[in-house]
N, C-alpha and C positions, 0 to 999 in steps of 0.2 A: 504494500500500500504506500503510495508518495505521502510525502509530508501535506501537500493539497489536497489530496483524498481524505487524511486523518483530521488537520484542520476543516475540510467540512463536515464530516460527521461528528464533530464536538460540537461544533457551532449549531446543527441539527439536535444535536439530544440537547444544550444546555439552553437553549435558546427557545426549543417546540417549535421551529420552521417548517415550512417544506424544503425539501433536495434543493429546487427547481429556484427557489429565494435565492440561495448561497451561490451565489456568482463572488470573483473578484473586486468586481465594483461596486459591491454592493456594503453599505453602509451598516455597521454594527447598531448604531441609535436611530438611523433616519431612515432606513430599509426594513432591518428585521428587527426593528422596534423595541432592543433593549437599553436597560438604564442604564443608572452607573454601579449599583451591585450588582448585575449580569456581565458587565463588562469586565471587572472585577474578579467575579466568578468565570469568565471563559480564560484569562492570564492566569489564574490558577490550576483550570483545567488543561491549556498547551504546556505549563510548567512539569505539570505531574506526566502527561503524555509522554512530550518530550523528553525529561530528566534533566532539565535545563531550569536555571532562576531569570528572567524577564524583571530587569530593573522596572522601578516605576516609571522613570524619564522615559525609555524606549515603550512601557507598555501604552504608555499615553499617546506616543505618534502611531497607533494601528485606530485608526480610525474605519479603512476596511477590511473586508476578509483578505483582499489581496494584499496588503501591508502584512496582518499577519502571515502570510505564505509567505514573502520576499523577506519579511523577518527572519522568519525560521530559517529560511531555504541559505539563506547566510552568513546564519549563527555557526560557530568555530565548532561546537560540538557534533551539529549535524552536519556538515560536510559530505558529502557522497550518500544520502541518505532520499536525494528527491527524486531519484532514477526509479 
């Protein structure tokens, strides 16, 4: 499973979206409609996924799903991991 694949299924279970919502550009607050403890709760949830710590500075600039995938996909930890 790509790191885009698991980022969308988190974002599906922690969120209660549809599949079809979780695009890249689509908007964590202004698309699928969560707050600021869901958004909160999903950096928690890529943290535990991944096995990575997501500063607060960095978690704050993932405003979309595709920030977080370009996040992850270039964190030092994951490296060779989004094939």
């Amino acid at each position: 499973m790509t790191i885009e694949e698991r980022v969308r299924d988190l974002v599906v279970n922690q969120l209660g979206v549809n599949p079809e919502q979780v695009t890249p550009e689509a908007s964590f607050v202004d698309d699928l409609g969560a707050d600021s403890l869901d958004t909160v709760e999903l950096v928690m949830a890529f943290e535990e996924e991944f096995g990575i710590e997501i500063p607060d500075e960095d978690a704050e600039k993932m405003i979309t799903v595709g920030d977080a995938i370009k996040y992850l996909e270039k964190h030092p930890q994951l490296q060779g991991e989004s094939e």
